[in-house]
C-alpha positions in Angstrom: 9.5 -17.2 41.9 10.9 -15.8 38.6 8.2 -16.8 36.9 6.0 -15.0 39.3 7.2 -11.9 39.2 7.3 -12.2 35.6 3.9 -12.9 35.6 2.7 -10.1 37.6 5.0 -7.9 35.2 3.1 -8.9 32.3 -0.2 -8.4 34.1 0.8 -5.2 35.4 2.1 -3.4 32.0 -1.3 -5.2 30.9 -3.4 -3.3 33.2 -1.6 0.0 32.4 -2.0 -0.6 28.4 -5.7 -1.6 29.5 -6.4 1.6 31.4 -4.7 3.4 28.4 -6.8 2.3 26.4 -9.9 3.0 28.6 -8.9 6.2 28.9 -8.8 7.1 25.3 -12.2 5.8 24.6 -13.7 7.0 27.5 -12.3 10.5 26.3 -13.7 10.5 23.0 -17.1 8.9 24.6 -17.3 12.2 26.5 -17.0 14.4 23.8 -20.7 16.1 22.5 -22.9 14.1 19.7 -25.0 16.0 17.4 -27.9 14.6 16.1 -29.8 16.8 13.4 -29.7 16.3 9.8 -28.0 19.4 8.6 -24.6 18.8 9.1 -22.3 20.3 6.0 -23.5 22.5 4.0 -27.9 23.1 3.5 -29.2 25.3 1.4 -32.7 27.4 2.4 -33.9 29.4 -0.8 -30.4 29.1 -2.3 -28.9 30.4 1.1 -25.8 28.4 2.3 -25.2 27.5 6.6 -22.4 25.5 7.1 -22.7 23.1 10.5 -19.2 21.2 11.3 -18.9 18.7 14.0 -15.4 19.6 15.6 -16.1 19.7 19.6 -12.3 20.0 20.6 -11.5 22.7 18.9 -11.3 26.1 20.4 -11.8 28.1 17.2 -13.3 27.4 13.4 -12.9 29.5 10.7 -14.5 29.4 7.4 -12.3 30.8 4.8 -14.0 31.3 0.9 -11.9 30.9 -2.4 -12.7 32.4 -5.8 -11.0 28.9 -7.5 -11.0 25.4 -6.5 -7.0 25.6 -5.6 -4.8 28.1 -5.7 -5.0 31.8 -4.4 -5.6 33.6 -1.4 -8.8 33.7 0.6 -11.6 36.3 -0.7 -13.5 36.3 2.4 -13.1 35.3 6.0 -15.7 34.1 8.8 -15.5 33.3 12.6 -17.7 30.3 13.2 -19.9 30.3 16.0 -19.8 27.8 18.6 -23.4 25.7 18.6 -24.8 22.6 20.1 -23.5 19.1 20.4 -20.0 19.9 19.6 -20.9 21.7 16.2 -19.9 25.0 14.8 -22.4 27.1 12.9 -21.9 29.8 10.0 -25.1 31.0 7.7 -22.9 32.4 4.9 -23.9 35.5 3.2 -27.1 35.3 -0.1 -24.5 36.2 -2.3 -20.7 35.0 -1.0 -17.6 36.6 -2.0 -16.4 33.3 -3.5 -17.6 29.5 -4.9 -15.1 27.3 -2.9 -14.6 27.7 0.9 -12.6 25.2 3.7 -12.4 25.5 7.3 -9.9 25.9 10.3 -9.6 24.4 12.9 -7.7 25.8 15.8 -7.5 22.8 18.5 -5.0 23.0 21.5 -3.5 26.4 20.6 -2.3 24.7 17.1 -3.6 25.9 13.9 -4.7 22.7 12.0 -4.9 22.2 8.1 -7.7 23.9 6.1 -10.0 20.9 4.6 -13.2 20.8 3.4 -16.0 19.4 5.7 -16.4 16.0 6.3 -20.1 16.3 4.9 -18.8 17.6 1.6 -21.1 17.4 -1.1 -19.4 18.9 -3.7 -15.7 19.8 -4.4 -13.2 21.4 -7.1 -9.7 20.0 -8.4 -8.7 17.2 -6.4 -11.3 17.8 -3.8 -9.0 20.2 -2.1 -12.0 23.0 -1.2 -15.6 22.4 -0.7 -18.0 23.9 -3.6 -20.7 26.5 -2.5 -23.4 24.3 -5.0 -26.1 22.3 -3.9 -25.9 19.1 -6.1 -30.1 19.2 -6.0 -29.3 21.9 -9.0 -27.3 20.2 -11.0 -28.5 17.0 -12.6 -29.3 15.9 -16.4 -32.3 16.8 -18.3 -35.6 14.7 -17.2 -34.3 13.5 -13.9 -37.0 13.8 -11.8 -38.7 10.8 -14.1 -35.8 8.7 -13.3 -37.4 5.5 -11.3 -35.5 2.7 -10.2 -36.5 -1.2 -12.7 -38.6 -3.2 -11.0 -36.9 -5.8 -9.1 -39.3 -8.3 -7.6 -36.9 -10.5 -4.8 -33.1 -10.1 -4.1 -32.3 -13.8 -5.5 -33.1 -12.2 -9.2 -30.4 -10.3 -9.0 -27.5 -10.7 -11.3 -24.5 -8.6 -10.3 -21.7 -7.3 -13.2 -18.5 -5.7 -11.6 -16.6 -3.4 -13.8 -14.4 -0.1 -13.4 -16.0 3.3 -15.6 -12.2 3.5 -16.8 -12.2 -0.4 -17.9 -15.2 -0.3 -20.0 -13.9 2.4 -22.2 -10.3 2.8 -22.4 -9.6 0.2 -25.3 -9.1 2.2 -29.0 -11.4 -0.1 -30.4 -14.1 0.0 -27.7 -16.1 2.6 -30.5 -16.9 4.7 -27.3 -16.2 8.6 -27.3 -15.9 9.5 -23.7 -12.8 7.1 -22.5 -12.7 6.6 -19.1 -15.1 8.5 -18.4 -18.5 8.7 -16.6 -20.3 9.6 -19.7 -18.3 6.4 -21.3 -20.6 3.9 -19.2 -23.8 6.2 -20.5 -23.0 6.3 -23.8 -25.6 4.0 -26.4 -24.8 2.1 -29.7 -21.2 2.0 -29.2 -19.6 -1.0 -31.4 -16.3 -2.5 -31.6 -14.6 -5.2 -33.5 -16.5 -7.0 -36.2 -19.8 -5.0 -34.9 -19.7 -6.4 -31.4 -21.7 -4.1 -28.7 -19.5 -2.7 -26.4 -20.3 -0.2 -22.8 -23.9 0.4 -22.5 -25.3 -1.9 -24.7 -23.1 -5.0 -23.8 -24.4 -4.8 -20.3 -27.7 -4.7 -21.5 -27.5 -7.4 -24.1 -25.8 -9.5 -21.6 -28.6 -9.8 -19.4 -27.2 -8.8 -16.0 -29.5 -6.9 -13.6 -27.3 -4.7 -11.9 -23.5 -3.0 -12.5 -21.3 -2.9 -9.4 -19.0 0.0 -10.4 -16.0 -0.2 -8.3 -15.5 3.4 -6.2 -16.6 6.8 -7.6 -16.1 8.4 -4.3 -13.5 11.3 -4.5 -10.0 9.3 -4.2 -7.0 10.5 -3.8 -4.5 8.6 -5.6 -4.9 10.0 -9.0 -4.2 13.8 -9.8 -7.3 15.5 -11.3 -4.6 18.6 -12.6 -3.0 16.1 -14.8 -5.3 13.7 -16.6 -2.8 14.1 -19.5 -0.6 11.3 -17.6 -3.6 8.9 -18.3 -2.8 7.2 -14.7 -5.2 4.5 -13.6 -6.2 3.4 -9.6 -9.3 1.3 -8.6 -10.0 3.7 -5.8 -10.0 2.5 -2.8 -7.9 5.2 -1.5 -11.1 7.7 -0.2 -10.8 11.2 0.0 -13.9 12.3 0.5 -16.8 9.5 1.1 -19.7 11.6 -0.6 -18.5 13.2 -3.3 -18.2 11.6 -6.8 -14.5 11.2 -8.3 -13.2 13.9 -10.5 -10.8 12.2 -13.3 -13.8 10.4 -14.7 -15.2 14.3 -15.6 -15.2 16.0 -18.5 -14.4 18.8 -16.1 -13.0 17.8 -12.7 -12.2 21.6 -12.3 -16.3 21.9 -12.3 -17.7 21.1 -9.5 -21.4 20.5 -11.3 -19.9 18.5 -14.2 -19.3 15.1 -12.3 -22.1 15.4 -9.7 -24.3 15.9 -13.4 -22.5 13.2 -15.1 -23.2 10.7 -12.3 -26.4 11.1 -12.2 -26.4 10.4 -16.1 -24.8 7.3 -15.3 -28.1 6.3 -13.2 -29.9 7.4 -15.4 -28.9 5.4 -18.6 -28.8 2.1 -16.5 -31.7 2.9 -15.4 -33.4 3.6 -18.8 -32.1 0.0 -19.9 -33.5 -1.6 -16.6 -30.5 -1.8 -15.4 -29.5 -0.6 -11.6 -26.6 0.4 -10.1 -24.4 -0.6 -7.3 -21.8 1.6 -6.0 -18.4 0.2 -4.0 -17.8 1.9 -1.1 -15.1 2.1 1.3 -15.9 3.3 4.6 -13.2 0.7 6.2 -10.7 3.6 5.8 -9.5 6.3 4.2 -6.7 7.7 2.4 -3.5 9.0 4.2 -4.8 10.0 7.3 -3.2 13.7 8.0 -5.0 14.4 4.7 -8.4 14.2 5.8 -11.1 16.1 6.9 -11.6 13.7 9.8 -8.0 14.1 11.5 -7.7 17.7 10.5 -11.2 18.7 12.7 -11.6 15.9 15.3 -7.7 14.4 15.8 -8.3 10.3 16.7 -11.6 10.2 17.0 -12.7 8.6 13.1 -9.9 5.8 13.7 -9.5 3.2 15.5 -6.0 2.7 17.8 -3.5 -0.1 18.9 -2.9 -0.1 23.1 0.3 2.0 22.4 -1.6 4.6 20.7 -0.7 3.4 17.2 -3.4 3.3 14.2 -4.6 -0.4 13.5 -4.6 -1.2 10.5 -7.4 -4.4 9.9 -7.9 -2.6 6.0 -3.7 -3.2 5.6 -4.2 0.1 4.0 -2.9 2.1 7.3 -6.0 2.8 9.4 -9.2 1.6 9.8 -12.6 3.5 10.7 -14.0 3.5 14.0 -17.7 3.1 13.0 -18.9 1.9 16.2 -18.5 5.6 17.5 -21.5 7.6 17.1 -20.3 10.5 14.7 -18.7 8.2 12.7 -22.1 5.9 12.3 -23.9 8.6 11.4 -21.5 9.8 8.8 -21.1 6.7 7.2 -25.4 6.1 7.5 -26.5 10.1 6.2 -23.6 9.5 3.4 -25.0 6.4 2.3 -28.6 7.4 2.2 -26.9 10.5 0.5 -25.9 8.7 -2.6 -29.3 6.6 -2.7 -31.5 9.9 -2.6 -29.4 12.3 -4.7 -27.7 9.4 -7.7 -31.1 7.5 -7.0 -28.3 4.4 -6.7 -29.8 1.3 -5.9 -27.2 -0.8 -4.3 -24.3 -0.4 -2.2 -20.8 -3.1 -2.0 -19.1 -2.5 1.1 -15.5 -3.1 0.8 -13.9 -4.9 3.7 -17.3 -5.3 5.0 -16.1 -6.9 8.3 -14.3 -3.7 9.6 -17.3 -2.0 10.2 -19.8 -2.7 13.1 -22.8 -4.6 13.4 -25.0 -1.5 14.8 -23.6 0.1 11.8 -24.7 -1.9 9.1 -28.1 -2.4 10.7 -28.2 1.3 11.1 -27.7 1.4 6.9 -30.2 -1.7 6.5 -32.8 0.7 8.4 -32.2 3.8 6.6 -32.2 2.8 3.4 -35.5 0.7 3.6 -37.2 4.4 3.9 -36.0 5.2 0.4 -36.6 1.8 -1.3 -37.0 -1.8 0.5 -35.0 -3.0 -2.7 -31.9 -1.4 -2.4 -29.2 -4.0 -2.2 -26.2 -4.5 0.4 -23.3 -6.5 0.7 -19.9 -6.9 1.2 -16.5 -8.9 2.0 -17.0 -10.6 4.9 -13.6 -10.3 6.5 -10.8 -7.8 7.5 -7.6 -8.1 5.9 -5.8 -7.8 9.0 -6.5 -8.1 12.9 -8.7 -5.3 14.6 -9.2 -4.2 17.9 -13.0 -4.6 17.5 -14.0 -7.8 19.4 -15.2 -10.3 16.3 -18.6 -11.1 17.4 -19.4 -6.9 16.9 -17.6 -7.5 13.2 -19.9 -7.7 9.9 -17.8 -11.1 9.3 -19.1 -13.7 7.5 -19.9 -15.4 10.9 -22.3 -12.8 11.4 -24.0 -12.0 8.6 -27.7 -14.1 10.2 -27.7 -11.1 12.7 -27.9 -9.3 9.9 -31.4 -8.4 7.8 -30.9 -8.6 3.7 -27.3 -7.6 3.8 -25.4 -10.5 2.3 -21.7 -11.3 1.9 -19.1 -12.9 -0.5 -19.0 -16.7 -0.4 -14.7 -17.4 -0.9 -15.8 -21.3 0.4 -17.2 -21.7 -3.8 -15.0 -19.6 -5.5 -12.4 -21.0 -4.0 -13.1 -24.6 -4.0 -14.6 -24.1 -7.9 -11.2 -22.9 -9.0 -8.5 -22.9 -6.5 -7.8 -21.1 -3.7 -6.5 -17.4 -4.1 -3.8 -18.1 -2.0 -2.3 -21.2 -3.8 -2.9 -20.4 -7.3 -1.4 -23.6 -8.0 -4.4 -25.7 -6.8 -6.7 -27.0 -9.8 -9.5 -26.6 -7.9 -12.7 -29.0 -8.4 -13.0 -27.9 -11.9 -9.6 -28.9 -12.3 -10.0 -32.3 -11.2 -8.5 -31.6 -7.5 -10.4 -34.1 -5.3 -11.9 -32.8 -1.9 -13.2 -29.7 -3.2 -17.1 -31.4 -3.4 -18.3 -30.0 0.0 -17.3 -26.6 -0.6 -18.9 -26.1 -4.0 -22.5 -27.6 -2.3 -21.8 -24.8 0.0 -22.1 -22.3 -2.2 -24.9 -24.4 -4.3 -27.4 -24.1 -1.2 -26.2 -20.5 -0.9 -24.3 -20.9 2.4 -27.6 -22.0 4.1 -28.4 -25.0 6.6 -29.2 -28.3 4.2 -29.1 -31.2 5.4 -27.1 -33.1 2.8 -24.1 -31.4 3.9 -21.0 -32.2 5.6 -19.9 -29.2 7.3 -16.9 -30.1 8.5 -15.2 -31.0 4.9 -16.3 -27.5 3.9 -13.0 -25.3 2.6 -13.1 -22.2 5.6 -16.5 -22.2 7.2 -17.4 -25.3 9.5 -21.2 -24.0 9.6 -23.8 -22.0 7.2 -23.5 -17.8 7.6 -26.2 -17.5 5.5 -29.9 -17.4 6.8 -31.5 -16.9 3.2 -29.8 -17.4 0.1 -29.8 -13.6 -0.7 -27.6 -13.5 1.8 -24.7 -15.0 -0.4 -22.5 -13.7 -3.5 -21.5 -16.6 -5.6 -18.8 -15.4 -7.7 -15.3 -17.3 -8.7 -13.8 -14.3 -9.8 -13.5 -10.2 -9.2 -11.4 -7.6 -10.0 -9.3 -8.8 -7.0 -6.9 -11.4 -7.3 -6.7 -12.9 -11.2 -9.6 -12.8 -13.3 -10.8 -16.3 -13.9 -9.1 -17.1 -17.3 -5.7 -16.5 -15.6 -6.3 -18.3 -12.7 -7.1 -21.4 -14.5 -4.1 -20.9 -16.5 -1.5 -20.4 -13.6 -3.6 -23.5 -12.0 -3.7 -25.9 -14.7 -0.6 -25.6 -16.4 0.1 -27.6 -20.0 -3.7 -27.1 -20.3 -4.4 -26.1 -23.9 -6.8 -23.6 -25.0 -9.7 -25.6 -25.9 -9.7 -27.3 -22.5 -8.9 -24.1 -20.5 -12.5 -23.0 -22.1 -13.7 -26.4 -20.6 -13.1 -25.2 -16.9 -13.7 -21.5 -17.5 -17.5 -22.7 -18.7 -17.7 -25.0 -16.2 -17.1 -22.7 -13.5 -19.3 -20.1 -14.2 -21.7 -22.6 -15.4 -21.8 -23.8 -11.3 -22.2 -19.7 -10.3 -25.3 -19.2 -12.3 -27.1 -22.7 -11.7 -26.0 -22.1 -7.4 -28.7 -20.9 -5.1 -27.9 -17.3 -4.0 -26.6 -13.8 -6.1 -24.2 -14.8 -8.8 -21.3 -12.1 -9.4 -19.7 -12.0 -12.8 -16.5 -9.2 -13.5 -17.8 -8.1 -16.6 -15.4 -9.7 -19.8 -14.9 -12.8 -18.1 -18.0 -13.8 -20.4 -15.2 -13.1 -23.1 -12.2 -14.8 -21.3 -10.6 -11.6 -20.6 -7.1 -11.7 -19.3 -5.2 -9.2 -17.3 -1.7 -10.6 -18.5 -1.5 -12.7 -15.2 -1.7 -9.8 -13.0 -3.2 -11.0 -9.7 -3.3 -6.9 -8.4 -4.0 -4.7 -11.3 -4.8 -1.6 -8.8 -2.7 0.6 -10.4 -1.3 -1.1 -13.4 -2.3 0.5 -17.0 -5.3 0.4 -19.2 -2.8 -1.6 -21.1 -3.4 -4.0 -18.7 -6.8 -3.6 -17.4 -9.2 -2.1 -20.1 -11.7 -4.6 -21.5 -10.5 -6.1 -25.0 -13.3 -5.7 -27.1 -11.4 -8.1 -29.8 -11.7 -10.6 -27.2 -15.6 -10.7 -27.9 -15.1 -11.2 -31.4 -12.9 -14.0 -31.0 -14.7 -16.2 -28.2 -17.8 -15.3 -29.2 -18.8 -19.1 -28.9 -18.0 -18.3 -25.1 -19.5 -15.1 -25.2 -22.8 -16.9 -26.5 -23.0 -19.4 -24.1 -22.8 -17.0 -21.1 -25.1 -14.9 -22.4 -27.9 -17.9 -22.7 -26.4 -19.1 -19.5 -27.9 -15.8 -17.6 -30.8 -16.2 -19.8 -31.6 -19.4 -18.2 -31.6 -18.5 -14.9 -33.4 -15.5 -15.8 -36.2 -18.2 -17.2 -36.2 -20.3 -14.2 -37.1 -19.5 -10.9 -35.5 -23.2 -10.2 -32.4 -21.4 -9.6 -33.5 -18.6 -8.0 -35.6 -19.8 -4.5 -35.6 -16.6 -2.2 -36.0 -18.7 0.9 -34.0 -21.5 2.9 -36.9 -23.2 3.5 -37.4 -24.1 -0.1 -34.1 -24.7 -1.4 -34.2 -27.7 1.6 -37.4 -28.6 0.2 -36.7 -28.7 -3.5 -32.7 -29.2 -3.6 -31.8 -33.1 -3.3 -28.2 -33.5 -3.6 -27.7 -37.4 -5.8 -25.9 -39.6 -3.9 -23.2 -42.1 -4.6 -21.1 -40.1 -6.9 -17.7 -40.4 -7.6 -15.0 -37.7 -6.8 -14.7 -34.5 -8.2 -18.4 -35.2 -9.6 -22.0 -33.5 -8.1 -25.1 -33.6 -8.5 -28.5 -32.3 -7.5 -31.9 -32.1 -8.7 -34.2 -29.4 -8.0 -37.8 -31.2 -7.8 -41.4 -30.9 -7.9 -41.3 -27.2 -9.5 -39.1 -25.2 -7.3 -39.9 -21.9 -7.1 -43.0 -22.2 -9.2 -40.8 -23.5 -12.5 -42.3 -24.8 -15.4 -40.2 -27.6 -15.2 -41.2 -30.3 -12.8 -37.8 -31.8 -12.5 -34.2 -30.6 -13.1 -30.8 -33.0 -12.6 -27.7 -30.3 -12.4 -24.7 -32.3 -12.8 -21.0 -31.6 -12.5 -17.9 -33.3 -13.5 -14.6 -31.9 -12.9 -12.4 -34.6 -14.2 -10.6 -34.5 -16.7 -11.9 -37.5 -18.5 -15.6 -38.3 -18.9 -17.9 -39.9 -16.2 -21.1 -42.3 -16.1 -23.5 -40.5 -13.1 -27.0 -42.2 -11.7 -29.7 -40.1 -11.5 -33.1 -40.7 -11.2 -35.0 -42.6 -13.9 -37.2 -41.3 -16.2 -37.0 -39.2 -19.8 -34.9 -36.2 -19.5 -34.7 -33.1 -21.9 -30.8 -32.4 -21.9 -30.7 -28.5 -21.8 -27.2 -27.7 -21.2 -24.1 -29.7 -22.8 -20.9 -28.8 -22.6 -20.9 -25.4 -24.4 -24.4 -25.8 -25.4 -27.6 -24.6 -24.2 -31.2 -24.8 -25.9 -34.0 -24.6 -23.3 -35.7 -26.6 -25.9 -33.8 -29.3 -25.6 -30.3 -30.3 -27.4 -31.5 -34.4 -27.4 -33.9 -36.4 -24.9 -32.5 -39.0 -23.3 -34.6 -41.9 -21.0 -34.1 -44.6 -18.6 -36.4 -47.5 -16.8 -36.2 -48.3 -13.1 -35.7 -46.1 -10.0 -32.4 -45.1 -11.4 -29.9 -44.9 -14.7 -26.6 -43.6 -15.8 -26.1 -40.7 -18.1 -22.7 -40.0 -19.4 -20.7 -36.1 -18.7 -18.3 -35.0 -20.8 -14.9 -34.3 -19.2 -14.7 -30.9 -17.1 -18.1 -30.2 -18.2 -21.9 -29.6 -16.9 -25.0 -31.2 -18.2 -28.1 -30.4 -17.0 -31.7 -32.4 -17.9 -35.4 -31.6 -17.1 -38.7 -33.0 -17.3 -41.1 -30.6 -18.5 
C-alpha cells in the first residue's frame, strides 16, 4: 500500500512536470514564424531596413551609435510592428551614425540593447551591429575567386589548425601573427629554410584546412589584444560574423569581413578549400546574447523544472528543432558559403542539433555548390532532452545525405582510448583492438569480414558510404598524437615513439573514408602534455616550426604518405559497394596484426593488387598473404611508389616478414 501511493506520487509529480513541459513548448509553438529572406539588415541601393524577429515583445527600438562602444545614442527609431512576429525599420539614405542595436521592451521590462541576431557585421567585441553591407567590402579580384575542383568527397584530405597556431611562433618567418592575414601570407620560411603558413599546407598536400571557429566569440577581449590571450572559440557570440582579434583592426568593422575573405581567397588560389568550425550547439553566456535579450527561452532548450540543459557541458544548448532557430542556423550557414565563398562546414557537437536541421543545411547548400562538405562530432557531451533517434548521432548519420561524422571507434582503438590515456592501443601492442581499426578501414560501412560485436563503441556500421566517415587519431581535442603515445607507452624511447606515431597515421591515410590530420602532427608536434589547450598560451599551442627541421625524416614521410593516396584511387573508393567488392580482409593473422588487400584495381588503380599490412607489436612478425611477386612500397619509414625491393613467393600463399610497430605495404603493378 506504501508503495502504491508512492507510486502514484511519482506518476503524479510526473504528469505535472510533463504538462510543464507541454506547456512551455506548446507556448513557444504558438508564437508567429517568419519566413522571408530579409531578416537583419538588407541593403536596396545602399539603403539599410532592419527586420528583427522578436514576437513577445511589446516595443523595439532601434537606437544608432557614432562608435562601436562607448557614447550615447545619435539617433533614435520606434520600430514598427510587421508580419510573422517581426519588427520592421527602413533607416534613413544617410543615418546619423555607423553602429546601431535594438530594444526590446517585453512584459513591461526594458531588456538589454544587442545587436540582431542576423548580424552581419559588428565593431569592438561585437557589442553593436555595423551599418555596412559586407557585399562592399572584400579584397581586390574577388569576384574571380572560384572554388578547386574537387571531383568525389573521398578525395578529400582534411588539415585542422587554429589562424593563431599557424603564426604565433617567433620563428614562423610570418608577419601577421595570429592573425587572418597570417594564414594568407606566401613564402614565409622558418628554421633552416623550412616552409611554414601558406605554403606548408600547400606543400603538404592536404586538400582542405578546417580552421577551428572564426565566428565572433566572446571569450577574448578585442580592446586589449596587448594581453596576447589565446581561446579556441567555441564560446559564440555572434554565429555570422567573423572574429575580431584575428584583425588588423577589430575596431573596423570592414577589416575582418575583408581579411576573411583573403583567407579564401589564398587557399583557394593554391587549390586549397576551406572548412569553417562552427558551433551552433550553443552559445556563449546566455543573458549576453541576442537570442535571450529579444525572444527570452525560445533559442534554448530546457530541463522539466525550467532549467537550461546543458548536452554542450558548456551551459545551454540550442533548440534547433524550433523553426526560427532552423532557419537561423540554415540562412547563416548558406551565409558564410555565399559571401567567404567557404567550402565546407565542421559542426561541433554535431549530435545536439536535429535531423530536420542538418538536412535542411544538406539542401541549402547543394544550391550554392553540390561539393561543399559537412560533418561533425557525432555525439553530445552530455544528456539532452531531444529524443536520440531526432539527434545527428553517429547512429544516425545513414538518414543523413553526404554529411559524415567522426569515427572515435579507429582513433581510439589505433592509439588508445581518450578516456584512458594509459591504454597502448593496437599500435601499442594492446591486443583486442583489431576489430575496431577494420572499422574504420572499411570507413564504418557494412563488410562482411567484420565482427561487429568486438568493435570498440558501435555494435553496427553508421556509415552508408565511406564519405560519410572522418578517420582521424588525433585533433586539437584531447592530446595531439605525439603526447598521447607518450603518456600511453611509457619507457618508450624516441626512436620507437616515431614507430607508432608513423604507424598510426600510416593506418588513417591507407583507411577507406576522409582522413583528418591536426596540422604539425606531420612534425610530431607536442603540446607539453596538455590534453585541453583551449585557453592555454601560444607558448603552449603555436606550431614549432623547429620541429620541422628536426623530424624532417617524419615530415617526409607524411608528406609522400598523402601523396600516395593522392596517386591511388585504391584508397579512395567513393562507394560501399566497392570497398566490399575490392577490400578482402587476410585471414589467419596473429594478434595485434591486420591485413587486407585491395584487389583487381579498385577504384580504377593502376595497380592490380595491393597487400596493406599492420603490425602493432612490438617485436617483428611473419604474415601470409597471397602468393605471387610483390613491389614493397611502404617500409617502415619508407615509401617509393617505385618500389623499395620486390619480393615473391610460389603457391596460393607465403609469408613476408613486418618490422615491429610498423606497416608494409606491397603491389602488383
Amino acid at each position: 500500500m506504501k508503495f502504491r501511493s508512492v507510486l502514484t506520487l511519482v506518476l503524479a509529480v510526473s504528469t505535472l512536470t510533463t504538462c510543464r513541459t507541454a506547456r512551455v513548448a506548446d507556448t513557444y509553438a504558438l508564437l508567429p514564424t517568419y519566413e522571408g529572406p530579409d531578416l537583419g539588415l538588407t541593403f536596396t541601393r545602399g539603403q539599410a531596413r532592419l527586420r528583427v524577429w522578436a514576437p513577445t515583445a511589446e516595443k523595439l527600438q532601434l537606437k544608432l551609435y557614432a562608435e562601436g562602444t562607448g557614447g550615447a545614442p545619435v539617433a533614435e527609431y520606434a520600430m514598427q510592428k510587421s508580419t510573422g512576429g517581426t519588427w520592421l525599420y527602413t533607416l534613413p539614405a544617410q543615418p546619423a551614425g555607423q553602429f546601431y542595436v535594438v530594444q526590446a521592451t517585453i512584459k513591461g521590462r526594458q531588456m538589454a540593447e544587442v545587436p540582431d541576431p542576423y548580424v552581419h557585421a559588428v565593431g569592438l567585441n561585437g557589442q553593436r551591429g555595423a551599418l555596412l553591407d559586407p557585399a562592399t567590402v572584400s579584397p581586390a579580384r574577388w569576384e574571380e575567386d572560384l572554388r578547386p575542383q574537387l571531383k568525389q568527397a573521398t578525395d578529400i584530405v582534411i588539415g585542422e589548425a587554429h589562424v593563431r597556431d599557424l603564426s604565433m611562433h617567433p620563428q614562423s618567418g610570418i608577419q601577421h601573427k595570429g592573425k587572418y592575414l597570417g594564414v594568407a601570407e606566401a613564402g614565409t620560411r622558418g628554421p633552416a629554410g623550412v616552409k611554414t603558413g601558406l605554403d606548408h599546407l600547400t606543400e603538404l598536400g592536404i586538400t582542405h584546412l578546417h580552421l577551428l571557429p572564426v565566428n565572433d566569440f566572446a571569450s577574448i577581449d578585442e580592446s586589449k589584444l596587448s594581453e596576447n590571450r589565446y581561446n579556441w572559440g567555441y564560446e559564440p557570440l555572434h554565429y555570422s560574423v567573423p572574429e575580431g582579434s584575428y584583425a588588423t583592426n577589430p575596431a573596423d568593422p570592414a577589416a575582418r569581413i575583408r581579411e576573411l575573405k583573403q583567407v579564401t581567397q589564398a587557399l583557394h588560389g593554391r587549390g586549397l578549400r576551406l572548412i569553417l568550425d562552427v558551433v551552433y550547439n550553443h552559445t556563449t553566456d546566455v543573458a549576453r546574447t541576442s537570442f535571450e535579450q529579444l525572444v527570452p527561452g525560445y533559442y534554448y532548450r530546457h530541463n522539466p523544472d525550467g532549467s537550461l540543459s546543458d548536452a554542450a557541458a558548456c551551459g545551454n544548448e540550442i533548440a534547433s528543432e524550433r523553426p526560427m532557430v532552423r532557419k537561423l542556423i540554415v540562412e547563416s550557414v548558406v551565409y558564410w558559403a555565399r559571401e567567404y565563398h567557404v567550402d565546407g562546414f565542421r559542426f561541433d557537437l554535431m549530435g545536439i542539433l536535429d535531423l530536420r536541421t542538418m538536412r535542411a543545411l544538406r539542401v541549402a547548400l547543394d544550391q550554392i555548390d553540390h561539393s561543399i562538405f559537412l560533418y561533425g562530432e557525432g555525439w553530445t557531451a552530455r544528456p539532452s532532452p531531444l529524443p536520440e533517434a531526432e539527434r545527428a548521432v553517429k547512429a544516425n548519420v545513414g538518414k543523413l545525405d553526404r554529411i559524415a561524422a567522426f569515427g572515435d571507434e579507429l582513433r581510439d582503438g589505433v592509439k588508445g582510448g581518450v578516456s584512458r590515456p594509459a591504454d597502448p592501443g593496437f599500435v601499442g601492442g594492446q591486443p583486442g583492438q583489431e576489430e575496431s581499426v577494420k572499422f574504420g578501414i572499411v570507413g564504418a560501412t557494412q563488410h562482411p569480414q567484420l565482427d561487429y560485436n568486438k568493435v570498440n563503441y558501435a555494435k553496427a556500421p553508421w556509415a552508408t558510404t565511406p564519405a560519410q566517415a572522418i578517420n582521424y587519431v588525433a585533433c586539437h581535442d584531447d592530446r595531439l598524437l605525439w603526447d598521447e603515445l607518450t603518456v600511453g607507452n611509457p619507457g618508450a624511447s624516441e626512436a620507437e615513439l616515431i614507430k607508432l606515431d608513423l604507424l598510426s597515421n600510416t593506418i588513417v591515410f591507407t583507411s577507406q573514408g576522409v582522413p583528418f590530420l591536426p596540422i604539425g602532427d606531420e612534425f610530431l608536434r607536442t603540446k607539453g602534455g596538455s590534453h585541453n589547450s583551449y585557453n592555454q598560451p601560444d607558448s603552449v599551442n603555436q606550431l614549432d616550426w623547429a620541429r620541422k627541421a628536426q623530424y624532417s625524416r617524419v615530415y617526409e614521410f607524411y608528406r609522400q604518405l598523402l601523396a600516395l593516396r593522392r596517386a591511388h584511387p585504391a584508397f579512395r573508393l567513393p562507394t560501399q559497394a566497392l570497398v566490399q567488392q575490392h577490400l578482402e580482409f587476410l585471414p589467419n593473422l596473429p594478434a595485434t596484426t591486420i591485413g587486407y588487400q585491395l584487389k583487381d584495381h579498385a577504384g580504377g588503380d593502376a595497380w592490380r593488387t595491393i597487400v596493406v599490412l599492420f603490425n602493432g607489436n612490438r617485436q617483428a612478425a611473419r604474415l601470409p598473404i597471397p602468393g605471387g611477386r610483390y613491389s614493397v612500397v611502404v617500409a617502415e619509414d619508407q615509401i617509393n611508389p617505385q618500389g623499395i625491393r620486390t619480393v615473391e613467393g610460389a603457391g596460393e600463399t607465403m609469408t613476408v616478414e613486418v618490422s615491429a610497430s610498423s606497416a608494409l605495404i606491397l603491389v602488383q603493378p
